[in-house]
C-alpha positions, 0 to 999 in steps of 0.5 A: 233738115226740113225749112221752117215756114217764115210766119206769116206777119199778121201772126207776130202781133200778139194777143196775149195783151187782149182781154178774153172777149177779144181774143175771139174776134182778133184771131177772127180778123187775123185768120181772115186777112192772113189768107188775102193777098189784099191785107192792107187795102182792107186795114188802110180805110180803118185808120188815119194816121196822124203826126208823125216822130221820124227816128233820126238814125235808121231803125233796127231790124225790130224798129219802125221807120215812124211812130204814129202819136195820132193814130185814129181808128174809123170805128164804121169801117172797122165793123164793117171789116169785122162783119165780112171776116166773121162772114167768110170765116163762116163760109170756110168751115168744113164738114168732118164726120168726127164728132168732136170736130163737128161739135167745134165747127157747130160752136165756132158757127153759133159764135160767128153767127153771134158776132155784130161788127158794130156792137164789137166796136161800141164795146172794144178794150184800148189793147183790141184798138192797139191791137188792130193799130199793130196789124195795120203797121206790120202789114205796111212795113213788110 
């Protein structure tokens, strides 16, 4: 009987709350930080936590130890985070002679092309915040 590969931390976080427009740069983000060994130095400058609720008994296995009542994002930083994903994305795209394949490549490339971190924050929904909030936790209590 073959072992399942534990998933990776960045893929428990869902996206099925994002709008359809950020969908394209969560799973953006997600594949990019999922391949660096240095995930949460990346996140850690993109958000201050704030005042903190401490539970009083230790959390479950699904639970965190704090809960953030103020959580801000560095909405500078986090385009600029945007920006170097989309950029290294871009750069690991691989040629293949199959045509539908290549059709794939060449959309996804007009997309990352199209992408502007800061435009993207202007525009962003309170879920892609939450969602980026989401990240930066799972990442940290690991």
């Amino acid at each position: 009987m073959r072992k399942r590969k534990p998933k990776l931390p960045l893929y428990t976080v869902s996206i099925d709350e994002l709008p359809f427009n950020d969908r394209f740069i969560a799973i953006m983000l997600r594949a990019y930080l999922s391949r660096r060994t240095d995930a949460l130095e990346r996140l850690s400058p993109i958000i201050r936590e704030g005042v903190v609720i401490k539970f009083p008994t230790p959390p479950s296995a699904t639970e965190l130890a704090a809960i953030p009542l103020d959580t801000v994002l560095d909405g500078k930083k986090l385009a600029e985070l945007i920006d170097e994903a989309a950029g290294a994305i871009k750069q690991e795209q691989v040629y293949s002679p199959d045509p539908e394949i290549g059709n794939i490549f060449s959309a996804t490339k007009d997309a990352l092309d199209s992408i502007d971190g800061a435009e993207v924050v202007r525009d962003m929904s309170v879920n892609f915040a939450e969602y980026i909030t989401k990240c930066y936790y799972v990442l940290k209590f690991e």
